[in-house]
N, C-alpha and C positions, 0 to 999 in steps of 0.2 A: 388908531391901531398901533402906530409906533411908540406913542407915550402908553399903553400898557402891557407892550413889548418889553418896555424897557421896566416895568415895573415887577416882569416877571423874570427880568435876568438875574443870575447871582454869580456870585464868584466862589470858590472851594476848591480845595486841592483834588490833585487828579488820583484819580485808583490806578492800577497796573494795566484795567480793563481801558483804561481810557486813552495809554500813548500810543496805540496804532493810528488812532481819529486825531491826534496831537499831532502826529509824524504826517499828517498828510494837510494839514490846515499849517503847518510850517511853510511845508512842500512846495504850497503853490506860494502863499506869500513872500518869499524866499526865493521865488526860483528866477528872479529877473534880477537879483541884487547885483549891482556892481561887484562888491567884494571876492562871492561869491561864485561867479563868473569869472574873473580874473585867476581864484585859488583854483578851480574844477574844470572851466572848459581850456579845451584844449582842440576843437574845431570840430569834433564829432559830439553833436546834439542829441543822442540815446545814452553817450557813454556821461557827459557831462550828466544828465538827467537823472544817470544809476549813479553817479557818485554825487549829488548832491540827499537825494536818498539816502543813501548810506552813512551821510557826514550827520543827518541831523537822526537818524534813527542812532547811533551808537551813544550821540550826548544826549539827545533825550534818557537811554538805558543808563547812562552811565549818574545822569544828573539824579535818577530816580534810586541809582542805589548805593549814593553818596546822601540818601535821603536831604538832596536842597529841595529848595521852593517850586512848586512844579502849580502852576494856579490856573483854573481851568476856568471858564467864561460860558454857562449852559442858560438856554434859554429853554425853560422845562426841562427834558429830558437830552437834548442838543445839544452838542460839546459844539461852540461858536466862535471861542476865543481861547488862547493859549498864551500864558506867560512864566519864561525860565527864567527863576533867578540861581546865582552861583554864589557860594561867600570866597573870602578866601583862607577859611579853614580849609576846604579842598581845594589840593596841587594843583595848580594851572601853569598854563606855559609850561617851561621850562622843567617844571617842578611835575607835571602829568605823572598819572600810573605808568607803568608800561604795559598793562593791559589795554589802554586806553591806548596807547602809541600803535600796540599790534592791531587790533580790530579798526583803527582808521586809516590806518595803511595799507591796510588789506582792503578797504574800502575807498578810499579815495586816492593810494598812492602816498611815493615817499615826497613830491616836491608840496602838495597838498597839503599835507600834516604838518611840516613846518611850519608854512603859511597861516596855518589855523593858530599854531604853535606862536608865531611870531606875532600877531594880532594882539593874544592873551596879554603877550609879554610887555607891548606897545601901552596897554591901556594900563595894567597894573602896575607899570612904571610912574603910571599919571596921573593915577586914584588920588587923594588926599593924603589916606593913609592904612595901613595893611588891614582895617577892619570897617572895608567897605564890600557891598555885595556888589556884582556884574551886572547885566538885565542879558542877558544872551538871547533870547527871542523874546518876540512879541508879537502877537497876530491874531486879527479876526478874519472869521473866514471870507474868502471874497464874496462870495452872495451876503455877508452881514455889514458889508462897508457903509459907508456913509450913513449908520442910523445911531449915530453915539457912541458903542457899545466898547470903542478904541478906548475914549474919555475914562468908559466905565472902568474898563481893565486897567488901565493906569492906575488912576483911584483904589483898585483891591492891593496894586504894589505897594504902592504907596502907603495905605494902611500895614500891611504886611512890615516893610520896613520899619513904621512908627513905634509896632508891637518887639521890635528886637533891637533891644537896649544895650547889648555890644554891638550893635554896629553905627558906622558913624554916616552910611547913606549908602547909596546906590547911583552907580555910573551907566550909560549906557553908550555908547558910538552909533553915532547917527548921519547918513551919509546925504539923506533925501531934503530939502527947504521944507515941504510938507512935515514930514515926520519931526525934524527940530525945534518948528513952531508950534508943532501939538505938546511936544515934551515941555517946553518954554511956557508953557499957559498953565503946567502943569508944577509949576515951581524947579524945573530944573533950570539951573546956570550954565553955562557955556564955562568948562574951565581950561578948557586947551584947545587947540586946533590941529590935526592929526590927519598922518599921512600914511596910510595902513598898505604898500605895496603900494600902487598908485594910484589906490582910489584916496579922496578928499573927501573930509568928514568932522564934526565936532565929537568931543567929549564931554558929555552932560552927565551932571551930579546934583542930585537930589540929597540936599542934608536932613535926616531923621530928626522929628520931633525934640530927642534929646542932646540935638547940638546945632541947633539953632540960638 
C-alpha cells in the first residue's frame, strides 16, 4: 500500500485555493520549533499559537504574490506536503516591503518582526552569493510522516532549482540532527554553522545543476 501511495504522489505548484490547507500543515510542523518559540512565545500558549498563525499566513500570502516557488506535495486530491522557496530577487531582511513589516507586526508584534528580520539577514549574509534561493518552509503533514514523501518533496526542490539557471542553489537553516541528515543525503553541504538568537543550527546549500 505505501509503495503505490507513493506512486500516486506528485509535486505542482499551489493554487490560491490551496494556502489555507498550506497555512495549517506549516502550522503544526512548525509549531514546536525552537526558532520559533524563542521569536513568538512569550509565556502565554494561545497568544504564542495566534502569532505563529499569523507569521506563516502573511509569508505564505506574501510569498504567493511575489509570485516565488510555493510547491505543493498531493496524494490524489490531498495537499500532504508543502514547500516555500524565496530568491533573492525579492527584499528580505532588511530590504522587506513595508507592507510586509505592517501586517507582521500587527501579527506577531514589533520585537518578533525583527527577529524574523534578523534570521533573513544572518542567512543572506552566508549564502554563496546574491543569486541563490531560501527554502523557508518545508513540511509533510504529520499523519504523512515517515512514508518517504519528505525525500519526495526535497527531490521536486531540487528539480525546481535544477530548472532555473540564474540561480546558483538553494540554502536552508536547519536546527533538528534528523532534519540536516535528510538534507545531507540529499546533496546539501554544511556550509556555515549559525547562531540565529540562541537557537544552534547549520546552513545547508544545495549547488544547481549548472554550478556544479
Amino acid at each position: 500500500m505505501e509503495d503505490q501511495a507513493m506512486e500516486e504522489c506528485r509535486a505542482v505548484y499551489l493554487t490560491a485555493e490551496d494556502l489555507r490547507i498550506a497555512a495549517s500543515i506549516l502550522y503544526n510542523a512548525y509549531h514546536d520549533d525552537p526558532f520559533f518559540i524563542e521569536t513568538l512565545f512569550s509565556g502565554d500558549q494561545a497568544q504564542y499559537e495566534q502569532k505563529l498563525r499569523g507569521a506563516i499566513r502573511e509569508e505564505l500570502n506574501e510569498l504567493w504574490q511575489q509570485e516565488q516557488a510555493l510547491i505543493g506535495m498531493f496524494v490524489g486530491d490531498r495537499l500532504i506536503g508543502v514547500a516555500c522557496i524565496v530568491t533573492q530577487q525579492v527584499p528580505l531582511g532588511e530590504a522587506r516591503f513595508w507592507h510586509w513589516r505592517l501586517k507582521m507586526l500587527l501579527s506577531t508584534g514589533w520585537y518578533s518582526t525583527q527577529a524574523l528580520i534578523n534570521k533573513e539577514n544572518q542567512i543572506i549574509e552566508s549564502l554563496p552569493s546574491g543569486q541563490c534561493g531560501i527554502l523557508q518552509f518545508i513540511a509533510i503533514a504529520n499523519v504523512e510522516q515517515g512514508k518517504g514523501y519528505g525525500s519526495k518533496l526535497i527531490d521536486a526542490v531540487l528539480s525546481w532549482c535544477d530548472e532555473q539557471l540564474h540561480l546558483d542553489g538553494i540554502g536552508v537553516f536547519a536546527n533538528h540532527n534528523a532534519h540536516i541528515e535528510l538534507f545531507s543525503r540529499h546533496n546539501f553541504e554544511t556550509i556555515e554553522q549559525l547562531t540565529i538568537g540562541q537557537v544552534n543550527g547549520e546552513l545547508l546549500f544545495y549547488r544547481g545543476v549548472s554550478n556544479e
